[in-house]
C-alpha positions, 0 to 999 in steps of 0.5 A: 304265589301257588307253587306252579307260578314259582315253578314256572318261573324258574323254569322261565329263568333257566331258559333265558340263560341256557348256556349258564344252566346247561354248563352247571348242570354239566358239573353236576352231571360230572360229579354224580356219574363219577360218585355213581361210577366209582359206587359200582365198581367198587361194590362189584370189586367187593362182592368179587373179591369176597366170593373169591375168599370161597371159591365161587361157593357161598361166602358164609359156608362152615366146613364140619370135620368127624372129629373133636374140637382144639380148645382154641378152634374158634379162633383159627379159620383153620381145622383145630382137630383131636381125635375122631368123633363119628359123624351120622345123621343125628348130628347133621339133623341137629345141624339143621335145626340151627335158626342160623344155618340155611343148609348143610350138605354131607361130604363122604371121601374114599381112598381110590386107586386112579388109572388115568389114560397113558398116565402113571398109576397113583393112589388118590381120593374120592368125593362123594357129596350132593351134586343137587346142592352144589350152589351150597358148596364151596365149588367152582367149575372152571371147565366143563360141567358137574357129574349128573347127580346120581350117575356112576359114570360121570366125575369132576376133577380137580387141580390136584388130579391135573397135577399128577396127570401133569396138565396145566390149568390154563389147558384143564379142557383137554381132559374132558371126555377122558375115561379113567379107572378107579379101584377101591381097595378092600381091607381085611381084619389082618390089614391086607390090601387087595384091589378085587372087585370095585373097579369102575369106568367115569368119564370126566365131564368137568374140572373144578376148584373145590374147598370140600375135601382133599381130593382128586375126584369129584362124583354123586354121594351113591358112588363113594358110598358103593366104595366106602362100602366095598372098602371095609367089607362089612367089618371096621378097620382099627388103622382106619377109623375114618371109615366108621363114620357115615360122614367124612364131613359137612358143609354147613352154610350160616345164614348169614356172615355175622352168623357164621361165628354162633354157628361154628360154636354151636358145632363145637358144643356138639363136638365137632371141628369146623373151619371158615375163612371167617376171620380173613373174610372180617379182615377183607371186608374192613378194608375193602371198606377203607377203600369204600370210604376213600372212592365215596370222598373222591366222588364226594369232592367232585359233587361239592365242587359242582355245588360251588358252581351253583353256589356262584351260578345262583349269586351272579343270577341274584345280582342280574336280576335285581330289578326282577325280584323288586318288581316281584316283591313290588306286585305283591310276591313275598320273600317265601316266593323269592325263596321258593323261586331260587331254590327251584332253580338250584333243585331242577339243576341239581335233578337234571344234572344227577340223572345225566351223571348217572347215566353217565356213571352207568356208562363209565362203569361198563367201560371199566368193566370191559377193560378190567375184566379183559385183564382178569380173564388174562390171568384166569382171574374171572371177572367182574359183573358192572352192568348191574347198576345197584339201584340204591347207588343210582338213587344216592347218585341222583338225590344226592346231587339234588341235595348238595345243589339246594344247599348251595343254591341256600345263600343265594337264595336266602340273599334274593328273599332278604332283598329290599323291594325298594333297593331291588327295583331302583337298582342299576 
């Protein structure tokens, strides 16, 4: 028999018994969308929760200090820092030329003086870095926007900044649009401090979660390069050393996470601390992967009960149709054809009820997703996106159901080709 005849005849035997059919593939379908359903919630919680290790910013960033490395700096997602080691643009290029970094940004800091409206006088810290790079930087905005790059009228703030102005974070909006005044303070060569001069106007035009410096302030490289300067007016500060170096620091992004590790090595050998949540982000990952495997075997079992249910589907339909398989078998079809014809079956229930689960795990997914994410936005946690199916999961979901149903639909399959025509046609 041609491969279209056995085709037709298992669509013709599952027509004749649709109650039978539709209700296996149903268990199919509830197997698949729950295997479907979990895989993306839990690829989504995945991805969220590591991202949320860097605060919005790339996973694999590499925070570069001007000093020396501790002998154990390797081993702590920490700073483990000596004394300072100026960072300029020799340095940052030979960065660059790592075949494991995707880019690195510098990051300069300056000490300001912030004169907030109708709030204490207090000393803080500017960061400066390319806003035009801020994709490449561990940052968050979580109200408003960042500093147009290049302006010297526009700044960030960060949760440091609402702490002395005494604004709570749920309410960090209302202080946008505010102008604030910063003042860098000049040294001269006797330690004197004298705020003469540098005085500048910004505008908050954003609040953000930044893991770049230790600041208050975030604004364009060009305005903390114009306090830097200003600062040590032309000659070095011996209490300040810090102010020699071009760069406070870097941010230098693996390109990926298993080469984050090489990469901070490389900058040791350069002479330079880092730090990277390397080791706690390795930590998470391998147990989010406990949970991985644990919601796999959950969706797993259903799909195999669901098999079991074909399994029995396809040995009733064995028994019933005896007389059918000795008539096949008598007019010439052989035990392939039969093999074929049952086998058929199972992978046409398996496939119809795959791409339905799928589409029912798509939309167990955003239903969760509404309800998480409704609870994650409650305690200013974000939220997590599960309207974005992984395509690999949809595929797992619809193949692996049809597997799993020619497997079970094996034995009973295999019990019909062995039948002998004699038997099946004298059969009752």
């Amino acid at each position: 028999m041609r491969f279209g005849d056995v085709l037709q005849l298992a669509i013709r035997s599952l027509r004749r018994r649709r109650g039978r059919a539709a209700l296996t593939a149903l268990g199919v379908a509830l197997g698949s969308g729950l295997l479907v359903a979990l895989g993306t919630i839990s690829s989504a919680a995945d991805s969220n929760v590591v991202s949320r290790l860097s605060h919005g910013g790339p996973i694999a960033a590499i925070k570069v200090a001007a000093a020396r490395p501790q002998p154990d700096q390797l081993d702590s997602d920490n700073f483990k820092q000596g004394d300072i080691h100026l960072l300029d643009d020799a340095a940052l290029k030979k960065i660059r030329q790592s075949p494991h970094v995707r880019s690195v940004v510098p990051v300069m800091t300056s000490e300001v003086l912030v004169i907030p409206p109708g709030q204490d006088i207090f000393f803080g810290t500017m960061v400066g870095t390319d806003i035009t790079s801020a994709s490449n930087l561990p940052i968050t905005v979580t109200a408003g926007r960042l500093p147009s790059a290049g302006s010297l009228t526009e700044a960030a703030v960060t949760a440091s900044y609402l702490d002395h102005v005494h604004v709570g974070v749920l309410h960090a909006s209302s202080v946008l649009g505010r102008e604030i005044e910063l003042a860098a303070p000049r040294r001269s060569a006797n330690g004197q401090v004298r705020f003469r001069g540098r005085w500048t106007r910004v505008t908050i035009v954003g609040v953000v979660a930044q893991e770049v410096s230790d600041g208050d302030v975030l604004v364009p490289m060009r305005q903390t390069e114009l306090a830097r300067n200003w600062a040590v007016g032309g000659a070095g500060d011996p209490d300040f050393p810090l102010l020699a170096s071009p760069y406070t620091g870097l941010v230098a992004v693996a390109s990926s996470l298993d080469a984050v590790h090489v990469v901070r090595a490389e900058i040791a050998a350069l002479g330079y601390a880092s730090s990277s949540p390397e080791h706690l982000v390795a930590s998470v990952q391998r147990y989010l992967h406990v949970v991985d495997i644990v919601l796999g075997g959950i969706g797993a079992v259903a799909l195999a009960i669901a098999s079991l249910d074909i399994a029995s589907s396809l040995l009733a339909a064995v028994h019933e149709r005896r007389r059918e398989i000795g008539v096949l078998k008598a007019i010439g079809g052989r035990d392939r054809d039969v093999l074929r014809w049952f086998m058929l079956e199972a992978m046409l229930i398996g496939l119809v009820g795959g791409t339905a689960g799928s589409l029912i795990g798509v939309a167990i997914a955003d239903a969760v997703g509404l309800v998480v994410n409704r609870y994650l936005t409650s305690q200013d946690l974000g939220g997590i996106d599960l309207t974005v199916v992984p395509t690999p999961i949809i595929l797992a979901g619809i193949g692996g159901a049809t597997l799993l149903a020619m497997i079970a639909g094996g034995a009973p399959a295999l019990l019909a080709a062995r039948l002998p025509a004699r038997e099946a046609v004298s059969a009752e």
